[in-house]
PyMOL commands that place a pseudoatom at each C-alpha (Angstrom):
pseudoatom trace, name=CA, resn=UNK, resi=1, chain=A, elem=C, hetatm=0, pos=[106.383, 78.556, 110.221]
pseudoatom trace, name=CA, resn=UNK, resi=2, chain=A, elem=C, hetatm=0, pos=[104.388, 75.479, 110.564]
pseudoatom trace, name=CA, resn=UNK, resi=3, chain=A, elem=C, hetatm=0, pos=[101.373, 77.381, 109.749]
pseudoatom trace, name=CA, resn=UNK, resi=4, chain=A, elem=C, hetatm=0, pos=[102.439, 78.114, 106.075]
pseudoatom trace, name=CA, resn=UNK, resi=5, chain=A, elem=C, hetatm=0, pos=[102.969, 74.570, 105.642]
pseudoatom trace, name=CA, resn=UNK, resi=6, chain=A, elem=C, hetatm=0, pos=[99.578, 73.194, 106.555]
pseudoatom trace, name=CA, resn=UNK, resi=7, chain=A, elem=C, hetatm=0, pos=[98.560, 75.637, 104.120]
pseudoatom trace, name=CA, resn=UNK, resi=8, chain=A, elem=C, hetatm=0, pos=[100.506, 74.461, 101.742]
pseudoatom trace, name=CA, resn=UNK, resi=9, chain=A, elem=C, hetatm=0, pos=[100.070, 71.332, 102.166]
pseudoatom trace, name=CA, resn=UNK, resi=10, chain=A, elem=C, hetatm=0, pos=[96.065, 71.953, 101.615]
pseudoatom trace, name=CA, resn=UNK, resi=11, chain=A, elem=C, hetatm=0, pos=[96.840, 78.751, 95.342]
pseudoatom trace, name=CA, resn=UNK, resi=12, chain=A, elem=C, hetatm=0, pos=[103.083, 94.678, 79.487]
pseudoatom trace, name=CA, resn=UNK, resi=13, chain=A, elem=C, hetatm=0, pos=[106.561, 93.983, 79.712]
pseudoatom trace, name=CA, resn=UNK, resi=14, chain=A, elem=C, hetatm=0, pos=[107.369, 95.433, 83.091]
pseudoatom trace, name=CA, resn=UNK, resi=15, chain=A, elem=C, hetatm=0, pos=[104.218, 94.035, 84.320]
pseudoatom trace, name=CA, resn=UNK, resi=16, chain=A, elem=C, hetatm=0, pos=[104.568, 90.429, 83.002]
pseudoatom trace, name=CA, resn=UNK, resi=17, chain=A, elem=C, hetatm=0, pos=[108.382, 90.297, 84.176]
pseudoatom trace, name=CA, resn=UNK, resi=18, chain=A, elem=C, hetatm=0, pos=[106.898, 91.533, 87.389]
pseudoatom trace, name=CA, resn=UNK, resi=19, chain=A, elem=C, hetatm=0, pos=[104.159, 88.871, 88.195]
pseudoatom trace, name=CA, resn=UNK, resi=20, chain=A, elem=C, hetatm=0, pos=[106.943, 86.160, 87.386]
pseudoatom trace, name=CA, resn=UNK, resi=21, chain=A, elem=C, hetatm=0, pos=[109.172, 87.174, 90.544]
pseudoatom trace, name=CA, resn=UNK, resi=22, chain=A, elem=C, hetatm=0, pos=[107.098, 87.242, 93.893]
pseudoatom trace, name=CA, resn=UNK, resi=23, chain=A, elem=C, hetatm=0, pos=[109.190, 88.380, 96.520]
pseudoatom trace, name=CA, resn=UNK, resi=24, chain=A, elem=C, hetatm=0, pos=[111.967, 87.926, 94.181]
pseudoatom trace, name=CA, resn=UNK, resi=25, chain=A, elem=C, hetatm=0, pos=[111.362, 84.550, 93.714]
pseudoatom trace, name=CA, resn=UNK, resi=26, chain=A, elem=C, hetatm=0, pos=[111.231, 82.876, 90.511]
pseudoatom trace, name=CA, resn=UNK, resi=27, chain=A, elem=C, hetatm=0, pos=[109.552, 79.440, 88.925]
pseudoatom trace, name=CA, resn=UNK, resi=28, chain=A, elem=C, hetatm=0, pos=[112.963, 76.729, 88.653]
pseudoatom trace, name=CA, resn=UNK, resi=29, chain=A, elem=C, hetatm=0, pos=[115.016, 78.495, 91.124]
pseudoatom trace, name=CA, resn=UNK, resi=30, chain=A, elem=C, hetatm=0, pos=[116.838, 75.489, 93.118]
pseudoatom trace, name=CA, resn=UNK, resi=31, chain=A, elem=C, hetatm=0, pos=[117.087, 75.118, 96.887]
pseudoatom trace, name=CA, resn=UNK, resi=32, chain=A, elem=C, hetatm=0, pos=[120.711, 76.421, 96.610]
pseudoatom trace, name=CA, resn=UNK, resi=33, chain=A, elem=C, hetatm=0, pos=[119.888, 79.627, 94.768]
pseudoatom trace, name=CA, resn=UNK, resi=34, chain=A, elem=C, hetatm=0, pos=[116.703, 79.919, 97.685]
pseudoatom trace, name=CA, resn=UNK, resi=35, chain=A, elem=C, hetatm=0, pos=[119.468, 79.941, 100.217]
pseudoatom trace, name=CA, resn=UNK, resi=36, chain=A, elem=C, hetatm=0, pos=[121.995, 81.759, 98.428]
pseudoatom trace, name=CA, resn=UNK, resi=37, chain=A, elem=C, hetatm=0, pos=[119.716, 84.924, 98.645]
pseudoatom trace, name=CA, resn=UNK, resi=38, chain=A, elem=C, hetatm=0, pos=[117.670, 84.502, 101.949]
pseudoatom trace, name=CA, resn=UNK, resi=39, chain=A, elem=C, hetatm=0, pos=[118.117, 82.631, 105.375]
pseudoatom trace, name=CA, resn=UNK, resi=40, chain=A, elem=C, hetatm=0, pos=[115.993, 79.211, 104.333]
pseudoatom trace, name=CA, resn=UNK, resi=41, chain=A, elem=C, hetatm=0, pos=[116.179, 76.364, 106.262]
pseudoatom trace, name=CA, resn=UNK, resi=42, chain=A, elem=C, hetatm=0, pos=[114.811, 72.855, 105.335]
pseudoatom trace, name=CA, resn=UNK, resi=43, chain=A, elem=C, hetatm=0, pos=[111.929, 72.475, 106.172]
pseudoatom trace, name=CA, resn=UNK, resi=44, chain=A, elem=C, hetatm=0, pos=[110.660, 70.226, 109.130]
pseudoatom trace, name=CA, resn=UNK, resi=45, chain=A, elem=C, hetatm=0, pos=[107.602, 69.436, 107.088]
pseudoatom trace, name=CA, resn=UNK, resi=46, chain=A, elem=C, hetatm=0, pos=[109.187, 68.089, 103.756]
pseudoatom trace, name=CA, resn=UNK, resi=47, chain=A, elem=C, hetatm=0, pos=[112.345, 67.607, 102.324]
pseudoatom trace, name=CA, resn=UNK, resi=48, chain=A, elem=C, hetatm=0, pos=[111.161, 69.476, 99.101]
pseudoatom trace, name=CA, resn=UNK, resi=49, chain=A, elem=C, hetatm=0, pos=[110.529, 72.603, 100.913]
pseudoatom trace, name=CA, resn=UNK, resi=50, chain=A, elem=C, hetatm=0, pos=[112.305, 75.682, 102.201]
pseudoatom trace, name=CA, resn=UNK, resi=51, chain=A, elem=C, hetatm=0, pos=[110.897, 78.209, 104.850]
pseudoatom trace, name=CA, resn=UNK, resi=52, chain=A, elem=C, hetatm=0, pos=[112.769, 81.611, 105.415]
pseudoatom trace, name=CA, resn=UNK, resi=53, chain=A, elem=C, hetatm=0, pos=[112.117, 84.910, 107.270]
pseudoatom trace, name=CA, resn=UNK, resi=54, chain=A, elem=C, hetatm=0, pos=[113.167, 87.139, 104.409]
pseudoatom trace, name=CA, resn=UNK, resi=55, chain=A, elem=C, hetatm=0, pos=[113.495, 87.187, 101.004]
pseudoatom trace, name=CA, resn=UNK, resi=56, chain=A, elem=C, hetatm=0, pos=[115.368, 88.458, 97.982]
pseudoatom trace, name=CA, resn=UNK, resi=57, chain=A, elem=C, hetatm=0, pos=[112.499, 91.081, 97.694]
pseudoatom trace, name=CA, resn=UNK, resi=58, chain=A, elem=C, hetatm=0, pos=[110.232, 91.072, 100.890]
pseudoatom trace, name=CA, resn=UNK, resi=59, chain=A, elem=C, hetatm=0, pos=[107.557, 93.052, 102.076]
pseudoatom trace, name=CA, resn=UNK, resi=60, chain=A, elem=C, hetatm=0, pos=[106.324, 94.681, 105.528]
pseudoatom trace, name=CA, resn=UNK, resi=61, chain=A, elem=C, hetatm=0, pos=[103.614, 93.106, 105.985]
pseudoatom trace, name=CA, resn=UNK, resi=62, chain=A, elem=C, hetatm=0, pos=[105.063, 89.008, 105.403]
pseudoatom trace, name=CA, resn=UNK, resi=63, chain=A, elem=C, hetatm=0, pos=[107.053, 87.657, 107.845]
pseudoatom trace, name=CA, resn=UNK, resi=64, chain=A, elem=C, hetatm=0, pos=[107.830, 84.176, 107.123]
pseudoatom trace, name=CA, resn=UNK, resi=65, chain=A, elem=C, hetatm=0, pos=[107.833, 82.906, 104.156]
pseudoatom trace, name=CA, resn=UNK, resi=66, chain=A, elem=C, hetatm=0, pos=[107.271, 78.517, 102.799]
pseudoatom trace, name=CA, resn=UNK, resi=67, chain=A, elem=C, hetatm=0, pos=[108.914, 77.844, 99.443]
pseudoatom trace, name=CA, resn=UNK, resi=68, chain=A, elem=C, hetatm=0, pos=[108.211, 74.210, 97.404]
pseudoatom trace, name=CA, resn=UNK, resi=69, chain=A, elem=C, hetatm=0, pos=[110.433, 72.613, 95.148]
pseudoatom trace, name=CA, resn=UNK, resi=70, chain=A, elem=C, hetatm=0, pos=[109.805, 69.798, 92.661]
pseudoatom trace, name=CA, resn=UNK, resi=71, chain=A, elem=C, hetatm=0, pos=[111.376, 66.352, 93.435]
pseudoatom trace, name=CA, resn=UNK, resi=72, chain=A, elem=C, hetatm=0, pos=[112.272, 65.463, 89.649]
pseudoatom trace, name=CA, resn=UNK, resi=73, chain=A, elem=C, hetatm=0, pos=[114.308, 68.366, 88.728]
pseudoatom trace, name=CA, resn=UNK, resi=74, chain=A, elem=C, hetatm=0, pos=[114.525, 70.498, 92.276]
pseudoatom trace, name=CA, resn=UNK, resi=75, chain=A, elem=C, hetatm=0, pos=[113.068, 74.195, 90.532]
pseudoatom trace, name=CA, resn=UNK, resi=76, chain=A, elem=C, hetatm=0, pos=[110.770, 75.680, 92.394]
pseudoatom trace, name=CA, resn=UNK, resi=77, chain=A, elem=C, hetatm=0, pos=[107.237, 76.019, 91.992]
pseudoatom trace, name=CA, resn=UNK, resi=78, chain=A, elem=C, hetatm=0, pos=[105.110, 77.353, 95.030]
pseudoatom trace, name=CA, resn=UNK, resi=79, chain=A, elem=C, hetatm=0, pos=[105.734, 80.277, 96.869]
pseudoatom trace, name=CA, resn=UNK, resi=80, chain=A, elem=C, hetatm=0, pos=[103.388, 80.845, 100.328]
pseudoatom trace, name=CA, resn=UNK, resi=81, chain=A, elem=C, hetatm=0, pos=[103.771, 84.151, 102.378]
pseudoatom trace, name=CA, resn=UNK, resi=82, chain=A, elem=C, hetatm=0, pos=[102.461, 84.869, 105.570]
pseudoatom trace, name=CA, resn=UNK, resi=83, chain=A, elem=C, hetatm=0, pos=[102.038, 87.793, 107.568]
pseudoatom trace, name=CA, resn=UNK, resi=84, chain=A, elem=C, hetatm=0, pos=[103.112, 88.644, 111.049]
pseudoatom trace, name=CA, resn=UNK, resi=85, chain=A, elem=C, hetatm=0, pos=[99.317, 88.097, 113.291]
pseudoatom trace, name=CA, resn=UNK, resi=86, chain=A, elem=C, hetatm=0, pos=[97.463, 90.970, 114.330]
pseudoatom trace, name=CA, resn=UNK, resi=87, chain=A, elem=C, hetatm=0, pos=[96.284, 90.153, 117.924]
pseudoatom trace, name=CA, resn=UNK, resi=88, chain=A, elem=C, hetatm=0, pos=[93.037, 91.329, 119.897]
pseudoatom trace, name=CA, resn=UNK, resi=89, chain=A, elem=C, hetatm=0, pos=[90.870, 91.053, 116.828]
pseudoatom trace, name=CA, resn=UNK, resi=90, chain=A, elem=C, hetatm=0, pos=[87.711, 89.087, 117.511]
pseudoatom trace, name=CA, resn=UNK, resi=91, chain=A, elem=C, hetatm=0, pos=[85.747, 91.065, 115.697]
pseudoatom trace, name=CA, resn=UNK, resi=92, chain=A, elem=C, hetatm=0, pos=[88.261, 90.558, 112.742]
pseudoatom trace, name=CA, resn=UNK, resi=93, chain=A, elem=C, hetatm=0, pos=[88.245, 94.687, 111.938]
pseudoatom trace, name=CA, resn=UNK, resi=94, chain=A, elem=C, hetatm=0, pos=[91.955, 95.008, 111.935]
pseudoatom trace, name=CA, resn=UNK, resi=95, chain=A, elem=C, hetatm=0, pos=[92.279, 91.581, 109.511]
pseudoatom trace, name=CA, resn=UNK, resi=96, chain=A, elem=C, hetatm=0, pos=[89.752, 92.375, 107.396]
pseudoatom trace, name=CA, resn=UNK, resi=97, chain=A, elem=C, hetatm=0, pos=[91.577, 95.855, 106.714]
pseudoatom trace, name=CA, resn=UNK, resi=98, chain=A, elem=C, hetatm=0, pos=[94.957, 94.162, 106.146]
pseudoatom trace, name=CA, resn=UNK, resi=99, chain=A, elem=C, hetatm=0, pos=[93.336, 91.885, 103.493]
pseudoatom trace, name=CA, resn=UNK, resi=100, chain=A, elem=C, hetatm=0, pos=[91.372, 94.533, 101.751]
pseudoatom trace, name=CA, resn=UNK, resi=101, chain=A, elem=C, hetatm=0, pos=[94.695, 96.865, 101.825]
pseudoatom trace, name=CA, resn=UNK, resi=102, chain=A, elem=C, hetatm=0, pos=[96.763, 93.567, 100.505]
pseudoatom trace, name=CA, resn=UNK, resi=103, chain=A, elem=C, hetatm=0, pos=[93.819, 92.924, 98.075]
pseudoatom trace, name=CA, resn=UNK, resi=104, chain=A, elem=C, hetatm=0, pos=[93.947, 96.255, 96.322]
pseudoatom trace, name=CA, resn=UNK, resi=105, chain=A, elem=C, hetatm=0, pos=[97.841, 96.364, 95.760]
pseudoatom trace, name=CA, resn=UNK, resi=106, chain=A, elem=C, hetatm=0, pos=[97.168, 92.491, 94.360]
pseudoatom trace, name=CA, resn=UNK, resi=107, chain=A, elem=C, hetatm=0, pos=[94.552, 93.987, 92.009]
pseudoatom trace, name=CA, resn=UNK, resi=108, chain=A, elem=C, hetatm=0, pos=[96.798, 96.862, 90.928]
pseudoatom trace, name=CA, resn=UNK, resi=109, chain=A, elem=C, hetatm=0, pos=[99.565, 94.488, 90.642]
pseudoatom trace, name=CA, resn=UNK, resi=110, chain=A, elem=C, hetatm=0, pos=[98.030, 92.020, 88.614]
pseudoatom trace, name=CA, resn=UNK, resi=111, chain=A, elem=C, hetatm=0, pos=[94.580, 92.979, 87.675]
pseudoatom trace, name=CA, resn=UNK, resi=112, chain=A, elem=C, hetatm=0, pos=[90.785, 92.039, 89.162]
pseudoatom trace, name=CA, resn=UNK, resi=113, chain=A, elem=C, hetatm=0, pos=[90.243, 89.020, 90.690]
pseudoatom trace, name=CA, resn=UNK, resi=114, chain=A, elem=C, hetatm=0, pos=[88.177, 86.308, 89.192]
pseudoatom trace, name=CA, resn=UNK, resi=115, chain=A, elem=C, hetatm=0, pos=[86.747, 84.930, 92.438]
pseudoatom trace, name=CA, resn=UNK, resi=116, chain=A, elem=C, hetatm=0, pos=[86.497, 85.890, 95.983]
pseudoatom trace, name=CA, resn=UNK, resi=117, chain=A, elem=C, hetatm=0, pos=[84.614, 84.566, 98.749]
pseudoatom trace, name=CA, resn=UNK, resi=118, chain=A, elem=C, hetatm=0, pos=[83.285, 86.164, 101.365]
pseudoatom trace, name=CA, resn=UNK, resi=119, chain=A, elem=C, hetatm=0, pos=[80.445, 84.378, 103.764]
pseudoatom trace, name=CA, resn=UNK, resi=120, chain=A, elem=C, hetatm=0, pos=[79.713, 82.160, 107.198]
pseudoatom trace, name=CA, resn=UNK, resi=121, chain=A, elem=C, hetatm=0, pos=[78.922, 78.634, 106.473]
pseudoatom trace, name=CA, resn=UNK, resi=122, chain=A, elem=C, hetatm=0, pos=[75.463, 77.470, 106.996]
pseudoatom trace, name=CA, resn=UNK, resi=123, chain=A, elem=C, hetatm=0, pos=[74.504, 76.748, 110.265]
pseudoatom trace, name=CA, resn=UNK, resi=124, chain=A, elem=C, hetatm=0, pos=[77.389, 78.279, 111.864]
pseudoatom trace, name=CA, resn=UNK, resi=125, chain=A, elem=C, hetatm=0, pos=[77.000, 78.838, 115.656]
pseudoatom trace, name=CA, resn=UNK, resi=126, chain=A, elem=C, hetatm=0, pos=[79.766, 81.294, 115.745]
pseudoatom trace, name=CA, resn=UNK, resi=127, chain=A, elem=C, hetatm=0, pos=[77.573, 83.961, 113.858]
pseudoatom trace, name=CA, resn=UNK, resi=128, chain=A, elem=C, hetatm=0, pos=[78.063, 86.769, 116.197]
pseudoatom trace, name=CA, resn=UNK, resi=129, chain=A, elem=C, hetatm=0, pos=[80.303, 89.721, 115.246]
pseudoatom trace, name=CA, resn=UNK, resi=130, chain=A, elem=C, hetatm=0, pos=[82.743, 89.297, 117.915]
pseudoatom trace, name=CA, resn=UNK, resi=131, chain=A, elem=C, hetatm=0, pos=[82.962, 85.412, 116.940]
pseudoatom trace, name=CA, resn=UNK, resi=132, chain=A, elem=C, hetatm=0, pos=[84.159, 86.549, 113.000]
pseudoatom trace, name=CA, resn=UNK, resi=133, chain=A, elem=C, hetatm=0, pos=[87.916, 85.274, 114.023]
pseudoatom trace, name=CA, resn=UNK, resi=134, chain=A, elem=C, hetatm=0, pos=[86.136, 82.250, 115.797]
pseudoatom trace, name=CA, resn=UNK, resi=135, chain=A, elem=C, hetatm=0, pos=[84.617, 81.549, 112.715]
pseudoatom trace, name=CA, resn=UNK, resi=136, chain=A, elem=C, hetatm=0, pos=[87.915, 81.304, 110.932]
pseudoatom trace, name=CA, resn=UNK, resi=137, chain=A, elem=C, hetatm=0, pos=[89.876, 79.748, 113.341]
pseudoatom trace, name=CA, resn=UNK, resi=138, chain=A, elem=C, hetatm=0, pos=[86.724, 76.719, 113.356]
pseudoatom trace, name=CA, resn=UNK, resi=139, chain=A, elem=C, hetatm=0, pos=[86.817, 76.845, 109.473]
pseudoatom trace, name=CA, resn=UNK, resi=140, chain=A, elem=C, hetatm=0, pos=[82.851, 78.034, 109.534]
pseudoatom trace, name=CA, resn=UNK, resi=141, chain=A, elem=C, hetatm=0, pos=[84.287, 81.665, 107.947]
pseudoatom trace, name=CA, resn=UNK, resi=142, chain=A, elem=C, hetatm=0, pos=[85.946, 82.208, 104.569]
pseudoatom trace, name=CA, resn=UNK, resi=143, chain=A, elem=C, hetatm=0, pos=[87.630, 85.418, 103.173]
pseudoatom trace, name=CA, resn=UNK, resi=144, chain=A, elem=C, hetatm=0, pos=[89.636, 85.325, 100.559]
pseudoatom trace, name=CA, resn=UNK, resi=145, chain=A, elem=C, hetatm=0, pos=[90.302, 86.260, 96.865]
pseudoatom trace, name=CA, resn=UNK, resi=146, chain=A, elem=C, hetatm=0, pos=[91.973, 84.551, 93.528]
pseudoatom trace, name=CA, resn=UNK, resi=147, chain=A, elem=C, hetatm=0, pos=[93.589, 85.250, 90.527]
pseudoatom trace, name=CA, resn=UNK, resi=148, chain=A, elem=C, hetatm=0, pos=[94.280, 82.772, 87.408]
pseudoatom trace, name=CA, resn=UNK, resi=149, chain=A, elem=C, hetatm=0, pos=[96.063, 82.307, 84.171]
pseudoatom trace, name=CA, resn=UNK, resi=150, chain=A, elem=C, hetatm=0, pos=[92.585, 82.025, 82.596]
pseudoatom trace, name=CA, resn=UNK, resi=151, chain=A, elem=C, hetatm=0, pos=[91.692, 85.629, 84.013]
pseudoatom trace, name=CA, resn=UNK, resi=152, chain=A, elem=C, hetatm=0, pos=[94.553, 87.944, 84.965]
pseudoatom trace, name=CA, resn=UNK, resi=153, chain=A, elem=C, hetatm=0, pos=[97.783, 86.495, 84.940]
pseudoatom trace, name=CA, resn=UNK, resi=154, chain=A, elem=C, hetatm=0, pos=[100.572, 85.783, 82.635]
pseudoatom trace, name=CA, resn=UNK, resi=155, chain=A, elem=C, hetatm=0, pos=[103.110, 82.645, 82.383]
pseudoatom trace, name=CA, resn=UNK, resi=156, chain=A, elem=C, hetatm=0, pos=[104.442, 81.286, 84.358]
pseudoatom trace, name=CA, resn=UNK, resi=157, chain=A, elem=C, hetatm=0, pos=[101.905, 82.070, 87.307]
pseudoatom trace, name=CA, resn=UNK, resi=158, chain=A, elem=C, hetatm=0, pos=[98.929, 80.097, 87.610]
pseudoatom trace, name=CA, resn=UNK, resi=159, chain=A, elem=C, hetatm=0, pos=[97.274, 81.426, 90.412]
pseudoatom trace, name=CA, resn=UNK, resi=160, chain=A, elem=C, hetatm=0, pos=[97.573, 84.052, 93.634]
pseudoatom trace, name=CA, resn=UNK, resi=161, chain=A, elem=C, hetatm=0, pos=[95.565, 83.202, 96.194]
pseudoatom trace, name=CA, resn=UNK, resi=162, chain=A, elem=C, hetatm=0, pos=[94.768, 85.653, 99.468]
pseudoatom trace, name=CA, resn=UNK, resi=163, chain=A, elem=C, hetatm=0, pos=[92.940, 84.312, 102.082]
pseudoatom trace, name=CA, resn=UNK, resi=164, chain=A, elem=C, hetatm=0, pos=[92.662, 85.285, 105.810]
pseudoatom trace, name=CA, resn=UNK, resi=165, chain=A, elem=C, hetatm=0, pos=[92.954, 82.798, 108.552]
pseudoatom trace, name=CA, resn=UNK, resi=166, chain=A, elem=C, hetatm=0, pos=[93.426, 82.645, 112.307]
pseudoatom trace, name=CA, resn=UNK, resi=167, chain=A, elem=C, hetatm=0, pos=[96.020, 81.685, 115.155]
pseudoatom trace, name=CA, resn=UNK, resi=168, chain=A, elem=C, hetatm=0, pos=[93.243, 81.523, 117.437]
pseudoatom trace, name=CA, resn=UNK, resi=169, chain=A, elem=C, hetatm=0, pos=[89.766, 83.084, 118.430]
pseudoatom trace, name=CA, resn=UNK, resi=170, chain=A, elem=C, hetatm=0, pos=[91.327, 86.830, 118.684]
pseudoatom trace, name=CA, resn=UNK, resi=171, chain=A, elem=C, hetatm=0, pos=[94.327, 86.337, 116.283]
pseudoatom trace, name=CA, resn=UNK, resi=172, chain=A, elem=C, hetatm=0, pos=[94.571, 86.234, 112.561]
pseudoatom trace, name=CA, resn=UNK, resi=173, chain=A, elem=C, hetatm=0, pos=[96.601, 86.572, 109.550]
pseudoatom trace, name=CA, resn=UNK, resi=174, chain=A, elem=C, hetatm=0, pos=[96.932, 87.382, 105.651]
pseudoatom trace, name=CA, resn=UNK, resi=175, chain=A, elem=C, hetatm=0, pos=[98.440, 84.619, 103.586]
pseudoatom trace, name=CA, resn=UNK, resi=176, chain=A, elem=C, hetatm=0, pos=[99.508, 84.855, 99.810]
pseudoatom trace, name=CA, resn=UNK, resi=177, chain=A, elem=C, hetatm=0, pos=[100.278, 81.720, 97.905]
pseudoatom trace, name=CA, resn=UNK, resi=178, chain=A, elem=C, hetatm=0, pos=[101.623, 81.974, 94.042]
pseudoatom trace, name=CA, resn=UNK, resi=179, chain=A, elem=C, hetatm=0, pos=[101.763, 79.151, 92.550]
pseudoatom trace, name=CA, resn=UNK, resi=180, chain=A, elem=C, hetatm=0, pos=[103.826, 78.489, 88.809]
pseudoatom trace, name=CA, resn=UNK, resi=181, chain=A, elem=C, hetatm=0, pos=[103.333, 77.008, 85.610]
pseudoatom trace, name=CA, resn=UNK, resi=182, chain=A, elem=C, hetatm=0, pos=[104.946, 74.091, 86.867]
pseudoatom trace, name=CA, resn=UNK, resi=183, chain=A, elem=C, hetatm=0, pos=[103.250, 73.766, 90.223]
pseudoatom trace, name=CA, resn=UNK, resi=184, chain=A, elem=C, hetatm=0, pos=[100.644, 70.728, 89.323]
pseudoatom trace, name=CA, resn=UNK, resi=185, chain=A, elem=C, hetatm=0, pos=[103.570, 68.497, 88.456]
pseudoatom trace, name=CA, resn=UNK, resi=186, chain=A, elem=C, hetatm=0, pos=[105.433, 69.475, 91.350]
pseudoatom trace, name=CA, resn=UNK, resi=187, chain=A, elem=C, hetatm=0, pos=[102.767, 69.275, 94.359]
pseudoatom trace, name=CA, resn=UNK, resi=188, chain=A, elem=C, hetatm=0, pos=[101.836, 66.174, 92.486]
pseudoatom trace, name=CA, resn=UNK, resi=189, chain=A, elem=C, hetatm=0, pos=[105.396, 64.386, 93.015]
pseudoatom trace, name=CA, resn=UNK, resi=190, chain=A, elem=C, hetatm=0, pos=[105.810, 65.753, 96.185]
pseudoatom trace, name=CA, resn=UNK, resi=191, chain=A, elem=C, hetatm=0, pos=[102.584, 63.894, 97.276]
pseudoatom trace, name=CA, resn=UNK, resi=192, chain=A, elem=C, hetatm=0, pos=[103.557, 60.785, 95.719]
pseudoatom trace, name=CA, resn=UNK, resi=193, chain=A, elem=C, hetatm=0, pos=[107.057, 60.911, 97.268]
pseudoatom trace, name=CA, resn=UNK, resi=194, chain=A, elem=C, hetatm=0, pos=[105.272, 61.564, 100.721]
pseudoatom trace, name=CA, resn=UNK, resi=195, chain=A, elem=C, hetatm=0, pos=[103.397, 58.640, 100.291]
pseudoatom trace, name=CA, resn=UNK, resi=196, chain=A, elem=C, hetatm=0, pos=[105.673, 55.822, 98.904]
pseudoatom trace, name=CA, resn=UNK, resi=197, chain=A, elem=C, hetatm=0, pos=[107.030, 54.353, 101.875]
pseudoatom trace, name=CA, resn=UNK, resi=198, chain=A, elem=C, hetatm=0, pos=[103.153, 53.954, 102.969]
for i in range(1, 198): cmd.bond("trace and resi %d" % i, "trace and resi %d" % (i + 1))
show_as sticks, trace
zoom trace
């Protein structure tokens, strides 16, 4: 779980009514109606946040999922999935291929992205094939692809984001953040409320 979290803490009719409910989840929804429908549990990260293993409408390949809720009026406004790791990929094949897969049913979803990054950071010593998790896990690597409300989407999401990223220098993961129309506010209070008794 606590992985979701430090990345959180760091993204036609049926098809507008669709992008408004990932995983079943909706932008205001309080912590109550969260836990009503799934198995959330506070969070040990922040007392505006939820984190569940299932939700109203999950999916295969997410296992855990990290749910944020504004402090002024308690709706929610982030939603962060993550997927179970696959193991015994250096060479990142197997990730790569989850993203790609995960990529394409965003696309279909919700239309093309309007960036994506792809690349190994200058002067990266991990620039060997069977260093491409390395390279994640060291933050030298970046895959991952975006879509915004200037581009794609529809009120009241703002902006998927996919990106791969890595347990450890064979392991990785997909995660997929949504974030809603009311998720600047929201991250913004729950940074100020983190830091008030500084």
């Amino acid at each position: 779980m606590l992985k979701i979290f430090l990345v959180l803490a760091f993204s036609l009719t049926t098809r507008a009514a669709a992008q408004t409910t990932p995983f079943g989840f909706h932008m205001g929804m309080t912590m109550a109606e969260v836990r009503r429908l799934t198995n959330a549990t506070p969070s040990p990260i922040s007392k505006f946040a939820l984190e569940a293993t299932r939700a109203p409408q999950g999916h295969d390949d997410f296992e855990t999922y990290a749910l944020a809720f504004s402090p002024s009026t308690g709706g929610l406004c982030k939603v962060m999935a993550a997927s179970s790791s696959i193991n015994n990929d250096s060479y990142g094949v197997a990730t790569q291929r989850k993203f790609k897969e995960i990529k394409a049913a965003l696309t279909a979803k919700y239309g093309a992205t309007d960036r994506e990054f792809d690349f190994l950071h200058a002067g990266s010593i991990w620039n060997e094939p069977r260093d491409w998790m390395l390279a994640v896990r060291q933050n030298e690597r970046s895959l991952a692809a975006f879509w915004s409300k200037d581009k794609t989407l529809t009120h009241p999401l703002t902006e998927i984001a996919l990106v791969v990223r890595a347990d450890g220098w064979d392991t990785g993961y997909i995660t997929v953040g949504y974030e809603f129309a009311n998720s600047k506010s929201c991250l913004k209070e729950v940074a100020a409320q983190k830091n008030s008794n500084l």
